[in-house]
C-alpha positions as CSV (number, residue, x, y, z in Angstrom):
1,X,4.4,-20.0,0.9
2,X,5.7,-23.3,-0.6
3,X,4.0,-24.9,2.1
4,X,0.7,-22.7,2.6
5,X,-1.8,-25.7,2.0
6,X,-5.3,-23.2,3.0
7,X,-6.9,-21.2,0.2
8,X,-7.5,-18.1,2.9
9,X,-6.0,-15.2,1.2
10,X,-2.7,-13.9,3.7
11,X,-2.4,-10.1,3.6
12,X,1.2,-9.0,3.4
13,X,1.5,-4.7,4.2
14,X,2.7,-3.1,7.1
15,X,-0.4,-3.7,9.1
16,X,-0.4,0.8,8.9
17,X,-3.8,2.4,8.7
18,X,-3.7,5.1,6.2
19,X,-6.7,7.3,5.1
20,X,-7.1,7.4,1.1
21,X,-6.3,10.9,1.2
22,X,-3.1,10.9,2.7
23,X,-1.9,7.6,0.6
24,X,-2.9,9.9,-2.5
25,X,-0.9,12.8,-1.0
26,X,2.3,10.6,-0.3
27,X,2.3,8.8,-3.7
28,X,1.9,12.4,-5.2
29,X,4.9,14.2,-3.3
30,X,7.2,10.6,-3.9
31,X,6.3,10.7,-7.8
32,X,7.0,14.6,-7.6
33,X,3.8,15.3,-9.0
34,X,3.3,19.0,-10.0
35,X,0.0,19.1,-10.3
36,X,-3.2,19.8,-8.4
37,X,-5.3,17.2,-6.6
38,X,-9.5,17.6,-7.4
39,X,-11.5,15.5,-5.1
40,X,-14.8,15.4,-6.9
41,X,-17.4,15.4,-3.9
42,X,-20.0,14.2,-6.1
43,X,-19.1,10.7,-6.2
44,X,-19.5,8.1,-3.2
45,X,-17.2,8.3,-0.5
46,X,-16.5,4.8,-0.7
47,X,-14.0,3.3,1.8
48,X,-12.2,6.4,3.3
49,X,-8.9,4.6,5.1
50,X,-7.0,1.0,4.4
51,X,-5.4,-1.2,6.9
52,X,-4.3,-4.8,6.3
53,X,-5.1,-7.4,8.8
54,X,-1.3,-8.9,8.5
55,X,-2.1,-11.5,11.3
56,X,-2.5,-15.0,9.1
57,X,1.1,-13.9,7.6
58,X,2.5,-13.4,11.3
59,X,0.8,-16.6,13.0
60,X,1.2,-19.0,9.4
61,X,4.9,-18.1,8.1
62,X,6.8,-15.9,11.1
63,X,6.6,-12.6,8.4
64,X,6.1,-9.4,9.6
65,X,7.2,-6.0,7.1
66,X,11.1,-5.0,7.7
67,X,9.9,-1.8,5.3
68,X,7.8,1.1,5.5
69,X,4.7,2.0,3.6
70,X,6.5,5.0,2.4
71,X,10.0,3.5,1.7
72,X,8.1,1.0,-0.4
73,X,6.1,3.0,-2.5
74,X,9.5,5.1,-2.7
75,X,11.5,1.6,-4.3
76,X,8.5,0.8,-6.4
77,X,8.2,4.2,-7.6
78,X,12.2,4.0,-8.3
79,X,11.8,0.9,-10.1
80,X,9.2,1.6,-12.3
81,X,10.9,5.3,-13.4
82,X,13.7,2.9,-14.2
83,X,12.0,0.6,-16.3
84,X,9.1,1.9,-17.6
85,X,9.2,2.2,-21.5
């Protein structure tokens, strides 16, 4: 990055498509959340599924993700529990 000289933003994710739903089901089951999930239908569906383009990182600085979606939202998860105040 020391030597990124463009101002085009460079995605950096595991390039995984995921609908919203099941990102919202995963983070729920790694935080252990007991509770019950309410979609409200009501509101605009908005963008139903994420994927990062991940190509600038490949083709600009060699990167590609060593870690998966879930085992990162796992560490994250760990590390805030651990340090949250």
């Amino acid at each position: 990055m020391e030597k990124y000289e463009s101002a085009e933003p460079v995605n950096l994710g595991s390039g995984r498509e995921i609908s919203i739903r099941d990102l919202m089901i995963l983070v729920a089951r790694l935080c252990k959340f007991p509770g019950e999930i309410v979609w409200d239908s009501t509101k605009p569906d908005g963008q139903p599924r994420r994927c990062l383009d991940t190509t600038r990182a490949r083709n600009e600085f060699g990167w590609s993700a060593k870690t998966t979606l879930e085992d990162g939202l796992a560490k994250t998860i760990a590390w805030y529990e651990a340090n949250a105040k």
